[in-house]
mmCIF file as Biopython writes it, N, C-alpha, C and O atoms, coordinates in Angstrom:
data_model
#
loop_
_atom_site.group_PDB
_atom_site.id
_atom_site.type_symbol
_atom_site.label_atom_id
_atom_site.label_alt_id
_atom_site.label_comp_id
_atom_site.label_asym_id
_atom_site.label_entity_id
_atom_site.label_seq_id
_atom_site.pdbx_PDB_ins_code
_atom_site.Cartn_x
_atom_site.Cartn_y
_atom_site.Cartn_z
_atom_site.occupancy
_atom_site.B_iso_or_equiv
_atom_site.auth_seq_id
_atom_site.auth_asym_id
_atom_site.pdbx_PDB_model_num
ATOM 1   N N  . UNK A ? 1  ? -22.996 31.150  16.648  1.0 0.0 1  A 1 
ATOM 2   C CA . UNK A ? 1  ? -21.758 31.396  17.350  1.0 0.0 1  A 1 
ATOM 3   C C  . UNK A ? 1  ? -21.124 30.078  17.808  1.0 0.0 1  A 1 
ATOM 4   O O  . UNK A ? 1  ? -20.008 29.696  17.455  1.0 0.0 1  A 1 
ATOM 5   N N  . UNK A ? 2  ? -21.709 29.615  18.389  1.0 0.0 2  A 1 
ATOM 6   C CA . UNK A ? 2  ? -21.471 28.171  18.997  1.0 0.0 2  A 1 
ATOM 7   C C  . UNK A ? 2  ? -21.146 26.701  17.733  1.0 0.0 2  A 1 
ATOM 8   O O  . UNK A ? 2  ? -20.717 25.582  18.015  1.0 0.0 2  A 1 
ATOM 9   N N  . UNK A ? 3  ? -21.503 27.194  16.475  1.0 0.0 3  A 1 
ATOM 10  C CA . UNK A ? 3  ? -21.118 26.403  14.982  1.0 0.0 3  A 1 
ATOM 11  C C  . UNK A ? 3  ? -19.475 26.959  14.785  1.0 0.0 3  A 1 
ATOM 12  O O  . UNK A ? 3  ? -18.429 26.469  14.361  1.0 0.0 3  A 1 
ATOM 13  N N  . UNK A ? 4  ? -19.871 28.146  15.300  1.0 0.0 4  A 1 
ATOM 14  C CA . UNK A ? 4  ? -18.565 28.334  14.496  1.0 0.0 4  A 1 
ATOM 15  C C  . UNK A ? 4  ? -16.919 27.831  15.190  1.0 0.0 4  A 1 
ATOM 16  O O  . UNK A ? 4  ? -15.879 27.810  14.532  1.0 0.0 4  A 1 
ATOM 17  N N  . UNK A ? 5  ? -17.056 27.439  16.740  1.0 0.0 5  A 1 
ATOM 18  C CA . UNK A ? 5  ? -16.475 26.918  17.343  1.0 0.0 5  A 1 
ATOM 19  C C  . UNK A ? 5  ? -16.601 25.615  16.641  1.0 0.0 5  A 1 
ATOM 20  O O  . UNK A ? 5  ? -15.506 25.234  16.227  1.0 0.0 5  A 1 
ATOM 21  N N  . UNK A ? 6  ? -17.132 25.179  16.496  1.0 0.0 6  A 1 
ATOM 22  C CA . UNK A ? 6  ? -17.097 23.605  16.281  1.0 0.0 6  A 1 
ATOM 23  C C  . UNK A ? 6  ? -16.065 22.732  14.828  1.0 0.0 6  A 1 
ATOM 24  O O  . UNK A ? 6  ? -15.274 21.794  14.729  1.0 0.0 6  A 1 
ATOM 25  N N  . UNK A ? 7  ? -16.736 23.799  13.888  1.0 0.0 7  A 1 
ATOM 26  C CA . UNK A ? 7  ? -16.321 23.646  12.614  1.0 0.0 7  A 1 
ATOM 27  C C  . UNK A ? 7  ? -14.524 23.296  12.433  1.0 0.0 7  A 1 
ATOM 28  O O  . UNK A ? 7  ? -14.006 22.660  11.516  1.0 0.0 7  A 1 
ATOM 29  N N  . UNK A ? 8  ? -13.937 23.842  13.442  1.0 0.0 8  A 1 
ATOM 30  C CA . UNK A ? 8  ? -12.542 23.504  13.310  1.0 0.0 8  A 1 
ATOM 31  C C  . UNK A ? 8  ? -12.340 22.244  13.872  1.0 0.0 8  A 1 
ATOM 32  O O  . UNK A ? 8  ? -11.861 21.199  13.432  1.0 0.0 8  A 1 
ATOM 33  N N  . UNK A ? 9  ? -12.697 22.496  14.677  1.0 0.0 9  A 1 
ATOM 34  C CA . UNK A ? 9  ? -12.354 20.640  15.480  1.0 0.0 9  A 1 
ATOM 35  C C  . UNK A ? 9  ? -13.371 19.774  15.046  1.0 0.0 9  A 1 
ATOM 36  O O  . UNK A ? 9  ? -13.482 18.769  15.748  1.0 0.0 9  A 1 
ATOM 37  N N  . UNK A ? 10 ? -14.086 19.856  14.172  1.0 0.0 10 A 1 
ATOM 38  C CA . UNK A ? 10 ? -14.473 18.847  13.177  1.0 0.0 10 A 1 
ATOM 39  C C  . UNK A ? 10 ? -13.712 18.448  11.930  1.0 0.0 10 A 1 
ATOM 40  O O  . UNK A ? 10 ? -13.679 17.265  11.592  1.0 0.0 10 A 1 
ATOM 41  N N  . UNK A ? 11 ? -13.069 19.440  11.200  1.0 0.0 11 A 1 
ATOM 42  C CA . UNK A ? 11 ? -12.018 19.314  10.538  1.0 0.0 11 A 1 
ATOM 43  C C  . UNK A ? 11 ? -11.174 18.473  11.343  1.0 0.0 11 A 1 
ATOM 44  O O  . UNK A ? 11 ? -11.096 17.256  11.508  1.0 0.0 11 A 1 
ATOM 45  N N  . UNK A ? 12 ? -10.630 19.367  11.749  1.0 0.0 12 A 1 
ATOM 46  C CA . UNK A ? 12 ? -9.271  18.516  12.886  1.0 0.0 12 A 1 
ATOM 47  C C  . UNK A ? 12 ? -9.392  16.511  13.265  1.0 0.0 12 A 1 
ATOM 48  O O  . UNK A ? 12 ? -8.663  15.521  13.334  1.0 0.0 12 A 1 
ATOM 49  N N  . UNK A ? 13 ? -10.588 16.843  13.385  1.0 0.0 13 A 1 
ATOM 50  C CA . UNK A ? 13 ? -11.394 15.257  13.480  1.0 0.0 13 A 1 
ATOM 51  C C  . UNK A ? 13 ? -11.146 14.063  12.357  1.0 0.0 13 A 1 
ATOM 52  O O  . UNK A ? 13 ? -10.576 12.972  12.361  1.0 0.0 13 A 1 
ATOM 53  N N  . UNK A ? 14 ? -11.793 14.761  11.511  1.0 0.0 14 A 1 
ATOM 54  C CA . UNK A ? 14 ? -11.189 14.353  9.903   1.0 0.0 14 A 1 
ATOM 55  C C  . UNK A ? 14 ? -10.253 14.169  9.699   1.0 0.0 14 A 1 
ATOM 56  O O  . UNK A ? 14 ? -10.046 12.958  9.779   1.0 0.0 14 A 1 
ATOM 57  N N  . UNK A ? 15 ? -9.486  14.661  9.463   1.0 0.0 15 A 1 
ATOM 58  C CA . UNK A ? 15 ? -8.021  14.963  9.357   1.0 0.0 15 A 1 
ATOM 59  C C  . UNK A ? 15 ? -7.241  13.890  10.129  1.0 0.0 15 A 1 
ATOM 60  O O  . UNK A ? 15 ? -6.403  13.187  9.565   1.0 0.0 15 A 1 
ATOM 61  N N  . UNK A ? 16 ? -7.485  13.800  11.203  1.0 0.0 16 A 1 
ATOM 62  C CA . UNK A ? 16 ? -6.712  12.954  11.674  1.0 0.0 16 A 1 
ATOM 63  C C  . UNK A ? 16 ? -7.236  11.418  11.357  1.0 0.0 16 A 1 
ATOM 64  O O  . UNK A ? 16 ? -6.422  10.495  11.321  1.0 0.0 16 A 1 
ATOM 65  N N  . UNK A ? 17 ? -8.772  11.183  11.111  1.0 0.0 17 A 1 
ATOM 66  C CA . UNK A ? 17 ? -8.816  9.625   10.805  1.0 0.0 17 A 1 
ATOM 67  C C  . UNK A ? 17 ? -8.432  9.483   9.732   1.0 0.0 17 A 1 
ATOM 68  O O  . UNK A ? 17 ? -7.767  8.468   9.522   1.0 0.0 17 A 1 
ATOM 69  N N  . UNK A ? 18 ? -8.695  10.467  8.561   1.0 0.0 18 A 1 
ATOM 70  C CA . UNK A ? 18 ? -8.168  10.469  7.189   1.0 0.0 18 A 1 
ATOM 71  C C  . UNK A ? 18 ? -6.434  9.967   7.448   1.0 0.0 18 A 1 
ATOM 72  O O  . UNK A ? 18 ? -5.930  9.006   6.867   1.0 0.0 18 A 1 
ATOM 73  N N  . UNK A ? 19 ? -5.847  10.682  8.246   1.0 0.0 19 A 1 
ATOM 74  C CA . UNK A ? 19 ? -4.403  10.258  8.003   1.0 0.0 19 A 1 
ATOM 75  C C  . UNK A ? 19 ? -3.919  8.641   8.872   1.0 0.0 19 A 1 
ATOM 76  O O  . UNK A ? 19 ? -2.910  7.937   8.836   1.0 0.0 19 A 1 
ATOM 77  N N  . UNK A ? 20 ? -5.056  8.578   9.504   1.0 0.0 20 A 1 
ATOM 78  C CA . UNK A ? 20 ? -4.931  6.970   9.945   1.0 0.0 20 A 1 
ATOM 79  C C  . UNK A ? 20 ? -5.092  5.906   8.902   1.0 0.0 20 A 1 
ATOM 80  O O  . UNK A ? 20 ? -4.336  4.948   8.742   1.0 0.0 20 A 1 
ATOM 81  N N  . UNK A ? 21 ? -6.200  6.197   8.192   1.0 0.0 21 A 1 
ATOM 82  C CA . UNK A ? 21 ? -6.634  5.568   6.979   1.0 0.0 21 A 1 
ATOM 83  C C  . UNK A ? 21 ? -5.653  5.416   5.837   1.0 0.0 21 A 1 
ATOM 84  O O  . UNK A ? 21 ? -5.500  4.271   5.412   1.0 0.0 21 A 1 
ATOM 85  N N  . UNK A ? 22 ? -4.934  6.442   5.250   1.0 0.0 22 A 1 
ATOM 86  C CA . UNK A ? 22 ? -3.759  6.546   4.224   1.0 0.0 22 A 1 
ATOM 87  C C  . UNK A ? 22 ? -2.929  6.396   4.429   1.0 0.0 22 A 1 
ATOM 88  O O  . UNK A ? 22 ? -2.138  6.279   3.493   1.0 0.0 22 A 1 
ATOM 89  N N  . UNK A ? 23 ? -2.334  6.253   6.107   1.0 0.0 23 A 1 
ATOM 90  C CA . UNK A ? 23 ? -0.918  5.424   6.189   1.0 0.0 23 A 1 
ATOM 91  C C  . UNK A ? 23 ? -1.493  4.257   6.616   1.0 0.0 23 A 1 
ATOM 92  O O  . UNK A ? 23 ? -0.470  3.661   6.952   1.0 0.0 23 A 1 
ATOM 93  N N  . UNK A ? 24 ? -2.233  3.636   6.804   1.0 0.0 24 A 1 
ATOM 94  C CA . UNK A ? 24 ? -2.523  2.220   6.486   1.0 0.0 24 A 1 
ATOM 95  C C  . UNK A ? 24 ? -2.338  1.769   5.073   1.0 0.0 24 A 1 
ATOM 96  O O  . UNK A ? 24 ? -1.564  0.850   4.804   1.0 0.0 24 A 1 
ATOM 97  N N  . UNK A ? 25 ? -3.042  2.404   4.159   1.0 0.0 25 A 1 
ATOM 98  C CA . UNK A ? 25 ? -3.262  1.979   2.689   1.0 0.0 25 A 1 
ATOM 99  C C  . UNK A ? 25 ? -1.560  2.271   1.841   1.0 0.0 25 A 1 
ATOM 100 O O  . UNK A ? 25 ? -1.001  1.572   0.996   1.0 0.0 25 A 1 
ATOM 101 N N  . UNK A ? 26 ? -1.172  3.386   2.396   1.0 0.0 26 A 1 
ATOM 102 C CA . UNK A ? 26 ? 0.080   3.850   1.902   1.0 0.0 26 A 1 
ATOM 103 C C  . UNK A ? 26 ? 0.772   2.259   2.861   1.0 0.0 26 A 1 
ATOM 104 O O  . UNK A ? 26 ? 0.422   1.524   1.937   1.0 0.0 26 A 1 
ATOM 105 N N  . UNK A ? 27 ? 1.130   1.698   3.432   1.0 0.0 27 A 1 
ATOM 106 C CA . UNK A ? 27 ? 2.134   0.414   4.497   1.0 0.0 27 A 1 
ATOM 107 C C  . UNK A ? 27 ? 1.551   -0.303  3.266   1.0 0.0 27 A 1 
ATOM 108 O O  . UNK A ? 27 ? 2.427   -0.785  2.548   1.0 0.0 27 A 1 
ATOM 109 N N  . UNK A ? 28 ? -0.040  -0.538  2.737   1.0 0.0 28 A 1 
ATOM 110 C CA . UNK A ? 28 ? -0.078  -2.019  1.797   1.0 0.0 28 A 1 
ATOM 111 C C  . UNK A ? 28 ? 0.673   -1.518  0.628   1.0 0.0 28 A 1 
ATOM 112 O O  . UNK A ? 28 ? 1.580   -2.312  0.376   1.0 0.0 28 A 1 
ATOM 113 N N  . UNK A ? 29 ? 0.658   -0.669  -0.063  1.0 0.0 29 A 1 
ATOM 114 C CA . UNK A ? 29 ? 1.421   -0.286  -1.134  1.0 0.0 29 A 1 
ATOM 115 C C  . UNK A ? 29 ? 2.809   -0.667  -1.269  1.0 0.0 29 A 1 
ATOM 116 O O  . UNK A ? 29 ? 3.395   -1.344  -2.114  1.0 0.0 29 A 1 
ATOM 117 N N  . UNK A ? 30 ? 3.202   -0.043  -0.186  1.0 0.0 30 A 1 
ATOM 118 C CA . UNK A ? 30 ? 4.929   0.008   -0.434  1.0 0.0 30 A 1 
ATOM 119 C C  . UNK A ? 30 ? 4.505   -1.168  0.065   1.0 0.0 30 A 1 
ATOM 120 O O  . UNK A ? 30 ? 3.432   -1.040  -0.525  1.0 0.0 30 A 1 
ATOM 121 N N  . UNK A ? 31 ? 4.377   -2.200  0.620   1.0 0.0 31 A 1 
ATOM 122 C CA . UNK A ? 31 ? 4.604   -3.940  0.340   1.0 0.0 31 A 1 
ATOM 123 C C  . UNK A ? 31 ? 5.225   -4.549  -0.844  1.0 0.0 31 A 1 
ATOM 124 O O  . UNK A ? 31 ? 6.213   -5.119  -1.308  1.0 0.0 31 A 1 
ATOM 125 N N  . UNK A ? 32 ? 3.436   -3.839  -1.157  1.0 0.0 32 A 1 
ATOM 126 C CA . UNK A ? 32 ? 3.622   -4.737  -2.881  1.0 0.0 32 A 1 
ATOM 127 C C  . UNK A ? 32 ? 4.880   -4.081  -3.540  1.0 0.0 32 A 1 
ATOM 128 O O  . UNK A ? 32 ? 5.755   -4.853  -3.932  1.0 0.0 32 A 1 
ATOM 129 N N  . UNK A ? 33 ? 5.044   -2.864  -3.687  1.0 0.0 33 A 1 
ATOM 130 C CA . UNK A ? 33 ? 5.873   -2.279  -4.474  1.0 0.0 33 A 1 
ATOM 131 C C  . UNK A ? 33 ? 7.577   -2.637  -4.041  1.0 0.0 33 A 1 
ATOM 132 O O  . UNK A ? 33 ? 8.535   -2.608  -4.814  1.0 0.0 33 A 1 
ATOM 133 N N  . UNK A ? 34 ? 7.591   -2.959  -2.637  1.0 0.0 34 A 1 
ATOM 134 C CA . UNK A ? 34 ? 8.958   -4.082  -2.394  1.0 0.0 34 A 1 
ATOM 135 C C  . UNK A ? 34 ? 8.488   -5.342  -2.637  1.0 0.0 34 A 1 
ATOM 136 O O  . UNK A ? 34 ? 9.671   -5.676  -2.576  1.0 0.0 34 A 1 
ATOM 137 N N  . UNK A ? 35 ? 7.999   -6.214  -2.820  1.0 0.0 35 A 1 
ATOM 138 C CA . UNK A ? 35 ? 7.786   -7.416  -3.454  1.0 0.0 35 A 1 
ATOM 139 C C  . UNK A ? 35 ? 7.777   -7.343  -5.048  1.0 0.0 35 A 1 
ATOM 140 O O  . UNK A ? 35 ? 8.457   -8.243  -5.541  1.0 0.0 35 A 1 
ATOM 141 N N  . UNK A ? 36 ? 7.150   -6.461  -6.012  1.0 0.0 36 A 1 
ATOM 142 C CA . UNK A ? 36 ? 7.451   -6.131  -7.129  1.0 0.0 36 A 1 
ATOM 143 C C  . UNK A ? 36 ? 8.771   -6.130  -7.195  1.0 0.0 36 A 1 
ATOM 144 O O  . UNK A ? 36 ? 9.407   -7.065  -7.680  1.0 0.0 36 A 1 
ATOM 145 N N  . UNK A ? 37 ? 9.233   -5.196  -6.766  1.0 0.0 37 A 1 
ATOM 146 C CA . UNK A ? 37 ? 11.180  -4.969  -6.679  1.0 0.0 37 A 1 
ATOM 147 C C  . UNK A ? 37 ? 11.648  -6.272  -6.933  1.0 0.0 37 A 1 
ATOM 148 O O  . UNK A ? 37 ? 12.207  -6.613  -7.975  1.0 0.0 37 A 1 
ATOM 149 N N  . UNK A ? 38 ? 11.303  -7.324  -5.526  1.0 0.0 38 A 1 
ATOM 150 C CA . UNK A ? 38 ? 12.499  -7.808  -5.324  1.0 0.0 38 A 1 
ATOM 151 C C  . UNK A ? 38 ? 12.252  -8.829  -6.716  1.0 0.0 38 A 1 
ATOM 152 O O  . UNK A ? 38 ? 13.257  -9.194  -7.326  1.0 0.0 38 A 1 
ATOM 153 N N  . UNK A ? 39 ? 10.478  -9.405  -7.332  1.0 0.0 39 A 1 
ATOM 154 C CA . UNK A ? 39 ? 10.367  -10.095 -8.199  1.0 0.0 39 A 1 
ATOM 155 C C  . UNK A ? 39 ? 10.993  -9.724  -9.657  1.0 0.0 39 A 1 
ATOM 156 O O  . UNK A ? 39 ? 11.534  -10.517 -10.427 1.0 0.0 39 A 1 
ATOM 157 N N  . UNK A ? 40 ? 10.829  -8.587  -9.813  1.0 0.0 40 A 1 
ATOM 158 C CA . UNK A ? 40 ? 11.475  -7.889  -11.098 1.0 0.0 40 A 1 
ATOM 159 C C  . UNK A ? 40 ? 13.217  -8.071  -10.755 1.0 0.0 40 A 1 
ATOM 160 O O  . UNK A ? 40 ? 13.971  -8.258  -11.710 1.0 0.0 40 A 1 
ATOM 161 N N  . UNK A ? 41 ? 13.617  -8.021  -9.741  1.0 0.0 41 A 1 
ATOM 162 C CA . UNK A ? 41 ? 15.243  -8.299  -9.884  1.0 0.0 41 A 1 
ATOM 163 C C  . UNK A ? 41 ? 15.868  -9.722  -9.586  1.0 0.0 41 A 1 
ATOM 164 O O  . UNK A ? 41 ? 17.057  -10.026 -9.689  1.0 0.0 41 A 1 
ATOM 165 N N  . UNK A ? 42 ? 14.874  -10.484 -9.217  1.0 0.0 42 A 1 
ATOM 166 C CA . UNK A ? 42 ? 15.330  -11.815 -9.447  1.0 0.0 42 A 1 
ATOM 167 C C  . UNK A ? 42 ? 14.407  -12.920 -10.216 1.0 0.0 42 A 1 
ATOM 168 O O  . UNK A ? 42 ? 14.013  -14.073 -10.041 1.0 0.0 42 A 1 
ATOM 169 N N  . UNK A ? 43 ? 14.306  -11.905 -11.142 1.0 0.0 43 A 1 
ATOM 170 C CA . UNK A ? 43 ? 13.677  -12.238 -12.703 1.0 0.0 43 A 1 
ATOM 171 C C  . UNK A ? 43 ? 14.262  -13.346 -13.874 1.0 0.0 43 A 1 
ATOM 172 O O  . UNK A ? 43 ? 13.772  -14.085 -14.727 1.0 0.0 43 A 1 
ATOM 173 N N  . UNK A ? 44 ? 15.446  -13.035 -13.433 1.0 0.0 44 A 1 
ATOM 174 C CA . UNK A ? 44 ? 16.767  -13.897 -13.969 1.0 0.0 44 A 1 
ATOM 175 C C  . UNK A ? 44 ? 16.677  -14.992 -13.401 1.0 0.0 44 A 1 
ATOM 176 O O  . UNK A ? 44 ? 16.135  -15.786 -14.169 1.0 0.0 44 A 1 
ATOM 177 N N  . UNK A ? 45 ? 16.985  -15.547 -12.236 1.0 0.0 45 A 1 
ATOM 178 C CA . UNK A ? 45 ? 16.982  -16.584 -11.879 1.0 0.0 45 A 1 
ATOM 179 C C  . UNK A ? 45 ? 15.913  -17.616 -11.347 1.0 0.0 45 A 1 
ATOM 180 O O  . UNK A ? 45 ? 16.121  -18.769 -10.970 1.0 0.0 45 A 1 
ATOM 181 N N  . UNK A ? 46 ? 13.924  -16.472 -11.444 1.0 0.0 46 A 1 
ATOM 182 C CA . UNK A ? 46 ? 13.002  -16.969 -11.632 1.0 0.0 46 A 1 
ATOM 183 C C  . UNK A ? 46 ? 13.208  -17.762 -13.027 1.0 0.0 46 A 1 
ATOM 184 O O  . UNK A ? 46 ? 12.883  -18.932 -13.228 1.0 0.0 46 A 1 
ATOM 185 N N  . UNK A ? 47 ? 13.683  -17.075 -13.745 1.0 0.0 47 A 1 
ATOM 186 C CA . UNK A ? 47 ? 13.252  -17.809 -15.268 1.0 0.0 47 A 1 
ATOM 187 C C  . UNK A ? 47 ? 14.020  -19.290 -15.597 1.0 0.0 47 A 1 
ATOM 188 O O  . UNK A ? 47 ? 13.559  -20.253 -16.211 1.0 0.0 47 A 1 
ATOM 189 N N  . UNK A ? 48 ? 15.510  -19.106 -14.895 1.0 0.0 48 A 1 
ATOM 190 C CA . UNK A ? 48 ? 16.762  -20.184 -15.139 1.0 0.0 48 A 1 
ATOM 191 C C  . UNK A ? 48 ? 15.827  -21.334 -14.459 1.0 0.0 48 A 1 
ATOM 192 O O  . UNK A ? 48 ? 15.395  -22.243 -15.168 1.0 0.0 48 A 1 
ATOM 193 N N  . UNK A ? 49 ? 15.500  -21.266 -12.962 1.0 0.0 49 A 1 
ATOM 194 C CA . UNK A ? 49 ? 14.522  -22.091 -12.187 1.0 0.0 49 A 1 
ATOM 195 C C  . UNK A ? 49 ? 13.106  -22.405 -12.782 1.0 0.0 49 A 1 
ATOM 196 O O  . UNK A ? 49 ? 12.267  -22.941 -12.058 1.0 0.0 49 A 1 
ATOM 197 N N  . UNK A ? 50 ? 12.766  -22.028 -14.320 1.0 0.0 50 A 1 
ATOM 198 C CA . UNK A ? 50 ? 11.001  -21.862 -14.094 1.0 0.0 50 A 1 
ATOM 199 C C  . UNK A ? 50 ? 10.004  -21.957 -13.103 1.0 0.0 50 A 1 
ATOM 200 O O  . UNK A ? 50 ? 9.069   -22.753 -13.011 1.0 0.0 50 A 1 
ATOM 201 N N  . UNK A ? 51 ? 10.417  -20.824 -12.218 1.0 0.0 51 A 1 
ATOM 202 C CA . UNK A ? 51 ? 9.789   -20.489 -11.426 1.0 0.0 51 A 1 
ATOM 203 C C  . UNK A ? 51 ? 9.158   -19.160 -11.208 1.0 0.0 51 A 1 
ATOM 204 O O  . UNK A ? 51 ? 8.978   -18.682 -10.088 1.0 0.0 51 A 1 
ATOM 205 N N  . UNK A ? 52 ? 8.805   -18.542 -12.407 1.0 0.0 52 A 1 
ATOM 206 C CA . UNK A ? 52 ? 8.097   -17.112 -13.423 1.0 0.0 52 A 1 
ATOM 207 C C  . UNK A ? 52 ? 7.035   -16.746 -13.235 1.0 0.0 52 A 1 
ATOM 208 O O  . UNK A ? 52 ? 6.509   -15.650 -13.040 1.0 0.0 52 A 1 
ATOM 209 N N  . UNK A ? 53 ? 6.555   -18.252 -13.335 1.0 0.0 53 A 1 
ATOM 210 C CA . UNK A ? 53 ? 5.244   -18.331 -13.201 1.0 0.0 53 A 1 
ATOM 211 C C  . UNK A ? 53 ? 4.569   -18.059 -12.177 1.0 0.0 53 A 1 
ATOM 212 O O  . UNK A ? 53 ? 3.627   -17.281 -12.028 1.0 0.0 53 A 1 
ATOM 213 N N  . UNK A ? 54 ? 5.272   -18.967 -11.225 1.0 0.0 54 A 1 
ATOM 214 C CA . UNK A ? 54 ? 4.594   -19.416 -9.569  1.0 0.0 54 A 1 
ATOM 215 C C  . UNK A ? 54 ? 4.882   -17.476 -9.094  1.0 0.0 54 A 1 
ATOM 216 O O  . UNK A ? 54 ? 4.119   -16.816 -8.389  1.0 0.0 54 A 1 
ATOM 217 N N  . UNK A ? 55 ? 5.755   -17.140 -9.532  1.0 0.0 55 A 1 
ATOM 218 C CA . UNK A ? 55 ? 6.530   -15.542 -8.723  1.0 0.0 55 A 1 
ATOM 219 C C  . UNK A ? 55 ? 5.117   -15.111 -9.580  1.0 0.0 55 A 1 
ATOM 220 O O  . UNK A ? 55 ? 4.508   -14.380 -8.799  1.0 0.0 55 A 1 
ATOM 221 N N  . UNK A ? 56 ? 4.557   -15.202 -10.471 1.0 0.0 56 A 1 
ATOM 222 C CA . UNK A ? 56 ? 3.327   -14.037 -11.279 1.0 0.0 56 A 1 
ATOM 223 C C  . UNK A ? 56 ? 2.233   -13.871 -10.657 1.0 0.0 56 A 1 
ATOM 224 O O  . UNK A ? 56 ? 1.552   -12.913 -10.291 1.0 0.0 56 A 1 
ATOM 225 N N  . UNK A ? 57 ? 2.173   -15.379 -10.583 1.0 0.0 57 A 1 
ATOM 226 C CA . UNK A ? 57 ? 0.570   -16.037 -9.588  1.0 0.0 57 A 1 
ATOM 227 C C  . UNK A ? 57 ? 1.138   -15.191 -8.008  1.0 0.0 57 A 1 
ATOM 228 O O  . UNK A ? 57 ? 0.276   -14.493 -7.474  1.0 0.0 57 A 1 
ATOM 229 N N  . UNK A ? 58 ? 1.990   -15.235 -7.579  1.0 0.0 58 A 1 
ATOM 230 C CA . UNK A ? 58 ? 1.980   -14.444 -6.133  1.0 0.0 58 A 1 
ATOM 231 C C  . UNK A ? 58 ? 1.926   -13.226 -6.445  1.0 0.0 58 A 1 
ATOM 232 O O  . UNK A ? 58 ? 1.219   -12.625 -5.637  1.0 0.0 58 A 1 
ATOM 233 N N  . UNK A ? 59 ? 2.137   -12.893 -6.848  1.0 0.0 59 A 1 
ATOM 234 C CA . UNK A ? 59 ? 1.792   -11.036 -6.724  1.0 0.0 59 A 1 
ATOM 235 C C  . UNK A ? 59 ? 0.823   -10.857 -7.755  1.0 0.0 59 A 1 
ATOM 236 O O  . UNK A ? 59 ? 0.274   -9.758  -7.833  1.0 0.0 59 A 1 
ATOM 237 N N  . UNK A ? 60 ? 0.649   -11.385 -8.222  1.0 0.0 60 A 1 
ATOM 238 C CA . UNK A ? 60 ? -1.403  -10.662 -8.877  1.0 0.0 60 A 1 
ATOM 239 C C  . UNK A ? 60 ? -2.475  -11.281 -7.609  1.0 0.0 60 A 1 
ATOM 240 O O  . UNK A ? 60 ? -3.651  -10.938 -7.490  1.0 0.0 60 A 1 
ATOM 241 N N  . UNK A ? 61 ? -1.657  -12.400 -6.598  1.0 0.0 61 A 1 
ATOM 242 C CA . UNK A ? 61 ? -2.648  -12.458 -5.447  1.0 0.0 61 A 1 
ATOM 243 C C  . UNK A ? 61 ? -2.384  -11.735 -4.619  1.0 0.0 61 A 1 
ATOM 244 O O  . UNK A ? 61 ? -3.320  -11.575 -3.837  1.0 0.0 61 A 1 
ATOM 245 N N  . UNK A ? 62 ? -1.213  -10.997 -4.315  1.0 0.0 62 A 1 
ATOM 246 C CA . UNK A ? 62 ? -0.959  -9.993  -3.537  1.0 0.0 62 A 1 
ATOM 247 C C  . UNK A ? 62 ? -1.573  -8.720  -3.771  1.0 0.0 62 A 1 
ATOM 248 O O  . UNK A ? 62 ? -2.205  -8.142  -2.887  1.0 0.0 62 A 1 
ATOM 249 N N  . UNK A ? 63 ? -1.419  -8.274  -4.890  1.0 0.0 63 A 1 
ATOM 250 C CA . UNK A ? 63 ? -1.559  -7.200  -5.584  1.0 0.0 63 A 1 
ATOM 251 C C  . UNK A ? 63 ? -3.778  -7.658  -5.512  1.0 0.0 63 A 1 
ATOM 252 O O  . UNK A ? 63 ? -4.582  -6.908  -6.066  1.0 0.0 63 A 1 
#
């Protein structure tokens, strides 16, 4: 009787560090994925500058 009280607010428990955990990991994502952006759209004027490279090497260290 006394399990069966529990079992929800152990869930509930979960649940909530789980969603602490994945909007952490979800904030590093969308980083990279605005730094991707902005490298893929100033792709053009990485390349005019040869500066392609140095923009590649930063985000495979980001990433």
């Amino acid at each position: 009787m006394c399990r069966a009280r529990v079992i929800p607010i152990v869930i509930m428990v979960v649940m909530l560090v789980a969603k602490k955990i994945l909007s952490r990991y979800f904030a590093i994502y969308h980083q990279l994925a605005d730094t991707f952006l902005e490298k893929m759209q100033g792709m053009t004027t990485l390349k005019v500058y040869q500066n392609d490279s140095a923009a590649e090497q930063e985000l495979a260290e980001e990433s």
